[in-house]
N, C-alpha and C positions, 0 to 999 in steps of 0.2 A: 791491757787487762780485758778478761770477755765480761761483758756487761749483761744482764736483766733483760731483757724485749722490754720496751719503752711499753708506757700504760697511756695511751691517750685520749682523755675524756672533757675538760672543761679549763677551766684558766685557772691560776695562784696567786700567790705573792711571796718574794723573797723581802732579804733586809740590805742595807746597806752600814759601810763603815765610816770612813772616812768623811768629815765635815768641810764646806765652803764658812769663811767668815762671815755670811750672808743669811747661811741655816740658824735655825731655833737651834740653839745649842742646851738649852735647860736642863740640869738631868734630877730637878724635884719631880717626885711622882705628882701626879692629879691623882685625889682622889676619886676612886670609880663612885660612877653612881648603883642602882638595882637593878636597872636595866641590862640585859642581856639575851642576847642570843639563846637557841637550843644546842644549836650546832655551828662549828668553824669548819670551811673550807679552804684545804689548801695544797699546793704541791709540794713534795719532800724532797731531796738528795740528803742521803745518811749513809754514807760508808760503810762508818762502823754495823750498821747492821744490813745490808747489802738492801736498803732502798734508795733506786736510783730512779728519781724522775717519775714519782707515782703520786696519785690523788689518794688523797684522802680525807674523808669527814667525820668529826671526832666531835663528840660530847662538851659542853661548853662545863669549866670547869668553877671550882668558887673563884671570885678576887679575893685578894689578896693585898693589902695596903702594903706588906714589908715588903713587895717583889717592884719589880723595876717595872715601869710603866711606859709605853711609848703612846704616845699622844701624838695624834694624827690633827691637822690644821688644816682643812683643804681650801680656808680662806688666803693662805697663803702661797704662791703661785711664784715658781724657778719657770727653768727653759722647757720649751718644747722637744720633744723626744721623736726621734726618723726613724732608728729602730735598731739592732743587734743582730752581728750575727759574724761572718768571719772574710777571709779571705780565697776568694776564686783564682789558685794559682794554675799558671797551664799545667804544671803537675799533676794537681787534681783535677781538672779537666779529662786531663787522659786514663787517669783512676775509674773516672765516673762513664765516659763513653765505654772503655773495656768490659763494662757490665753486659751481660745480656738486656733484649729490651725490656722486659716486665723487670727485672730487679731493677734495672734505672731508673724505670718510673717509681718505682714503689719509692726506691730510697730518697729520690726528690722531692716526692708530696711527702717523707715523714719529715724532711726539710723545714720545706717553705710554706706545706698545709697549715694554714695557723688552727684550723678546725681540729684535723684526725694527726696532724703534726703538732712540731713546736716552732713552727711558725715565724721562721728567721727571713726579717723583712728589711735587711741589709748587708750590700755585697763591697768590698772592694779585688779591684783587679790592676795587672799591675799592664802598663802602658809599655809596651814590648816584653821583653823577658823580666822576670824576678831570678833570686837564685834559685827557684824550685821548677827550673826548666832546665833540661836536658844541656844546652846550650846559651849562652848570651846571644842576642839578636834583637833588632829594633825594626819600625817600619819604613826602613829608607837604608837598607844596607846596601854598598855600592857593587857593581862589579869590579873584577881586577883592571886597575889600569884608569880606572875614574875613581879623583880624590876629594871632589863637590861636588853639591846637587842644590845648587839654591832655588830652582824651581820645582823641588821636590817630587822632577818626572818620575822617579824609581818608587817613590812609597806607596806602598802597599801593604794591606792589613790581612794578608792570603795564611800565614799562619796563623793567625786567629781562628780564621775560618775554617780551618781544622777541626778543632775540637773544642775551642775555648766559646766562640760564638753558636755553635749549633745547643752546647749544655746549658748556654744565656738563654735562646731562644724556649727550650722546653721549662726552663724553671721562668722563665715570663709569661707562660702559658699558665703555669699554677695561682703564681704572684704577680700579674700584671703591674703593681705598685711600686717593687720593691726599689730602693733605691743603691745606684749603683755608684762608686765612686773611684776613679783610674788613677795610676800614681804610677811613674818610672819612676827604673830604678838605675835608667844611665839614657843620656839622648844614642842618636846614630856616633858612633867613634868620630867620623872624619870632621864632627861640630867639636870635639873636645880637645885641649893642648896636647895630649899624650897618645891623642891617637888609639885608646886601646879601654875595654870595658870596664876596667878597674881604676878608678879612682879620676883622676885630672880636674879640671875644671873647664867646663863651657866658655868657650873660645867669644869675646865681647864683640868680635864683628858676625857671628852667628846666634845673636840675640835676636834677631827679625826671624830668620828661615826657623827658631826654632820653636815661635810665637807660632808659626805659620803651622809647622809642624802638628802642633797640639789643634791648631783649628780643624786640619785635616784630619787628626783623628777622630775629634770628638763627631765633624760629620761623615766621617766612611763610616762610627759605627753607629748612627743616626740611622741612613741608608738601610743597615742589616735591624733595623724595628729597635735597637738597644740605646737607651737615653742614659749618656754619661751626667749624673745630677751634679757631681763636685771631680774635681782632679785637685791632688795637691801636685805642687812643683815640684817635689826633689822627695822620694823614698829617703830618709836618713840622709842628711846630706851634710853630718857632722861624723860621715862612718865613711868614708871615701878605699873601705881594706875587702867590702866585700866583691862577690860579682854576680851581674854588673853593680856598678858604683859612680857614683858621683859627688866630687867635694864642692861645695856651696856654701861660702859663708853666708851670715845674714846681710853685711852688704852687697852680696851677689844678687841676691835673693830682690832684694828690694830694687837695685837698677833694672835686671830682669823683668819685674813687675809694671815696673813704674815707666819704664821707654818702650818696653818690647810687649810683653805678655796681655797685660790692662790695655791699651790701646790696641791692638788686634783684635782681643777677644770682640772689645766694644764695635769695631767698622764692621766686624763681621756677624754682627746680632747673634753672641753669642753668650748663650743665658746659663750654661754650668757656671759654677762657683768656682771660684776661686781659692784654693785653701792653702797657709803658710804653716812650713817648717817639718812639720811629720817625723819627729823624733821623738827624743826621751821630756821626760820633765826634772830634769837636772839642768836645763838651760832654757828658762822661759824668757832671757832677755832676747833671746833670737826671733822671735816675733815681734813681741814689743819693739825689737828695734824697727823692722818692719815697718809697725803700724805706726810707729812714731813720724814716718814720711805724710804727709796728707796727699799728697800727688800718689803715692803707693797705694795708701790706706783705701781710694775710692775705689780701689777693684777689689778690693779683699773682704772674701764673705767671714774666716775669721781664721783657725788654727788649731794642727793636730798635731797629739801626743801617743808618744810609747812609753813603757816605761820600767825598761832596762837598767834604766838608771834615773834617782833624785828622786821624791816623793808627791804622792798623784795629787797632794795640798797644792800642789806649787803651782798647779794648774788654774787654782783658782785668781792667782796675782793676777794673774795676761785679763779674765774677765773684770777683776776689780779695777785697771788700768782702762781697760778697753771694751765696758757692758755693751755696745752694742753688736759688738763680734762675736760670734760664735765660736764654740770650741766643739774639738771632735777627739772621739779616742781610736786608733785606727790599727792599731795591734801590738798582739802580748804573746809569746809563743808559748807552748808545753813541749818540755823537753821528753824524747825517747828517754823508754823503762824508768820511770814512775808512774806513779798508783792516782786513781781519781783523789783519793783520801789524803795524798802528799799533795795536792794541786788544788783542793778547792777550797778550803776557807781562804786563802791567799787573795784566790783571781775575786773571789766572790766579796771580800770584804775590797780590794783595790779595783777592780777591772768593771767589776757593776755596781757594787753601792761607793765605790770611792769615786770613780770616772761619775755618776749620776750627780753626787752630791758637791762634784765641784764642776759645773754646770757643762758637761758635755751634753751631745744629743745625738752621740751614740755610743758602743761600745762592741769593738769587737776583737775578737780571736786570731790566731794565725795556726794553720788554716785550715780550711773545710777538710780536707783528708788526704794522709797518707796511707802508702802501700805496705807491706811486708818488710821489704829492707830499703825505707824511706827513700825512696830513689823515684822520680826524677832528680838531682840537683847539677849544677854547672859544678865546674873545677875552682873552689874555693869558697862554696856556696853552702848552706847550712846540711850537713849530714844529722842531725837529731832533732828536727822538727818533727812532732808528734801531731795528725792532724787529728779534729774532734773526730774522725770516723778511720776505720783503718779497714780499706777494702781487700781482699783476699779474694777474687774472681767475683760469687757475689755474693759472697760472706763479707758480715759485718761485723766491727767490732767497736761498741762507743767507747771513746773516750773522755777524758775529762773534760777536755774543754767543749764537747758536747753538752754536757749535763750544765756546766757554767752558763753556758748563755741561751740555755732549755729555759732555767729557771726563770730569765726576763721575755724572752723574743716570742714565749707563747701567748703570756699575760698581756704584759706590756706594750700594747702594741702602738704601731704609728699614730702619732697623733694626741698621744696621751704626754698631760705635764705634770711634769713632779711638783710634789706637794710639800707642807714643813711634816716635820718631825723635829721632836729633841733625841738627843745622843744618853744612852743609857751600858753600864757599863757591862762589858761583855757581848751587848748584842746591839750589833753594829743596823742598822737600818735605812732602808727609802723608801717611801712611795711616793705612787701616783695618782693621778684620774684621768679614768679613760674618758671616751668620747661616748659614751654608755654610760658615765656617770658612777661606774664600778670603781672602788679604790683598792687597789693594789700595794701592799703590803710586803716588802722582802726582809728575811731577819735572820741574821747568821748568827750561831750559838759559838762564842770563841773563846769559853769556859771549858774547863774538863770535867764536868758535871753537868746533868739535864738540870732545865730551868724554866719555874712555870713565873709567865712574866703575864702582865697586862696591856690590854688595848682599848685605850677611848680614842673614840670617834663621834662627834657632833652628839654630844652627853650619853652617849654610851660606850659600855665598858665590857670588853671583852677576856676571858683568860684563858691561856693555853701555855704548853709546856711546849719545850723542846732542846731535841739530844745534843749533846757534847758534837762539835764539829758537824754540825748537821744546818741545809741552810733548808726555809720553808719561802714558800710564795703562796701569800693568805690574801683570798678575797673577800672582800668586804663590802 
């Protein structure tokens, strides 16, 4: 769908849905007091009437004691938040170099400028090939005729350096901070039983070479200026049909960790994170089983979700089991030919106020951008990935999952913790506070009717309206 030209002027707040057993769940209104505002600011995506991703300052209206009240708590304090945004496949890599130079820059800083952009201040990338590469290939592919490499003389990070590292290097030039996070999505073949990119399982006398593996990545890409902050082990490793692929049970996962990975990382003072599981949350005992090892458990910073499958509640169990571990949300795809309007109260009430309010600390997209006729992909590899931007030389066109994670990654920035809220019916909500001491506001209307609702904050009382399937990011 061709979108609006993005409005970029000041920060928002959106709402969230989705509760942790942990949240203010309340949904009695407080009564507002007299106090209020002249004016609300905030930012909008409304479909229905073609505002996508615009500021606006609107007239502070009466309360209202019969309307649904959301009460802000910012005495009460969840996780810390790294930041949102999507995934850097080499696909899109080679989307974004094909650009002439002034549109690449431009399209970068509307990116990652959290000022004159929206401000997307987290990246994952995938550790050799994902399937939105031309080809499967990893960094240790052998010649013919050599079937090991346990000194991993052959690896080499030279197709990165194509095009996937020099579009790191310019967006770390905008966003020096941002954080970046590596995931395969199959080791080198000749480490796995089957020999071939699709599915097998990592071969258990190739658990050292493939600990080793991962040290040498994280520092060749040290070396080219790029600080890998987390790698998860295994892309999907409960999906063993795509390619590349890897099947990993959770007891794979935890010997891995526990004799090979965790102790490597450690001799080699090696300070990225650790992170287990990176799939749906239809199966949170798969981490948990994990964490359940205390010999495992000490390498492990904590664990990501997709969610393809099983509901993003379920995410909250692994922290209840496990509160000193971190959780991540690390991708949601939009599928080709549908509408921003079929796609965002969904992502918006599951992917940023569900992922937020069951304590991830981050949330992102799959991915940064496709082409015209979604192509790069391998042979089995996703043909209807929709990425948030669809380049056409250097024509732009947003897409949804642009406007999805606009809503947070401009406001919300690194640094900032989410706050309480009660859960009010119809309009699902988060916020936060920033490091400005600004509270941020997200509120999704998932009524078929506009609705003028209430806002207290530290005794005062805000009112404002908003449209049927329309989300706002209000600052406060």
């Amino acid at each position: 769908m061709k979108s609006t030209i993005v409005s970029f002027l000041l920060l928002a707040t959106i709402s969230c849905s989705s509760k942790s057993k942990n949240d203010s769940d309340t949904t009695t209104p407080t009564t507002p007091t007299t106090q209020q505002k002249d004016s609300l600011t905030y930012w909008v995506t409304d479909p229905s009437n073609n505002l996508l991703f615009l500021k606006r300052t609107v007239a502070q209206q009466t309360t209202d004691n019969s309307k649904g009240t959301i009460t802000i708590d910012p005495s009460t304090t969840y996780q810390t938040i790294d930041g949102f945004g999507f995934s850097l496949t080499g696909g899109s890599a080679q989307h974004i170099a094909g650009m002439s130079t002034a549109s690449r820059q431009a399209f970068l800083n509307e990116m990652f400028d959290s000022t004159n952009g929206i401000g997307v201040s987290y990246l994952r990338i995938s550790i050799g090939a994902s399937d939105l590469d031309a080809t499967p290939f990893s960094y240790d592919d052998l010649p013919s005729g050599v079937t090991s490499d346990n000194s991993l003389q052959y690896f080499s990070i030279s197709k990165d350096q194509q095009t996937l590292i020099p579009i790191l290097k310019q967006i770390l030039q905008i966003n020096p901070n941002i954080k970046i996070m590596g995931s395969p999505w199959s080791p080198p073949i000749w480490m796995k039983d089957n020999n071939n990119s699709i599915g097998g399982s990592l071969k258990t006398d190739c658990y050292d070479v493939y600990a080793r593996y991962f040290v040498k990545y994280i520092q060749a890409m040290k070396s080219e200026g790029i600080n890998i902050d987390a790698i998860t082990i295994q892309n999907e490793p409960l999906n063993p049909a795509n390619n590349p692929s890897l099947s990993m049970t959770a007891a794979q996962q935890l010997a891995f960790v526990k004799t090979a990975l965790g102790p490597t990382f450690q001799s080699n003072n090696i300070q990225t994170k650790i992170v287990l599981y990176d799939h749906n949350a239809d199966h949170p005992e798969y981490p948990t089983t994990v964490l359940s090892d205390a010999d495992a458990a000490k390498y492990i910073d904590g664990s990501a979700f997709h969610l393809y499958g099983g509901s993003i509640d379920a995410i909250s169990t692994v922290h209840d089991q496990y509160p000193q571990k971190n959780l991540y949300f690390t991708e949601q795809w939009v599928q080709a030919n549908t509408s921003i309007s079929d796609n965002l109260s969904w992502h918006i009430e599951n992917i940023i106020i569900g992922s937020m309010r069951n304590w991830c600390r981050n949330a992102l997209e799959w991915n940064i951008s496709s082409n015209t006729t979604l192509t790069p992909h391998t042979s089995g590899g996703c043909t209807e990935c929709l990425g948030a931007v669809t380049i056409n030389g250097d024509n732009l066109n947003r897409n949804a999952a642009y406007y999805i994670i606009a809503q947070a990654s401009k406001l919300v920035r690194p640094g900032s913790v989410r706050i309480a809220t009660n859960t009010v019916t119809n309009l699902p909500n988060v916020a936060f506070k920033r490091n400005d001491g600004k509270i941020i506001l997200i509120v999704l209307n998932k009524s078929a009717q506009s609705s003028v609702f209430n806002i207290t904050l530290n005794g005062k009382t805000f009112a404002t309206t908003i449209n049927p399937g329309s989300v706002q990011s209000i600052i406060l």
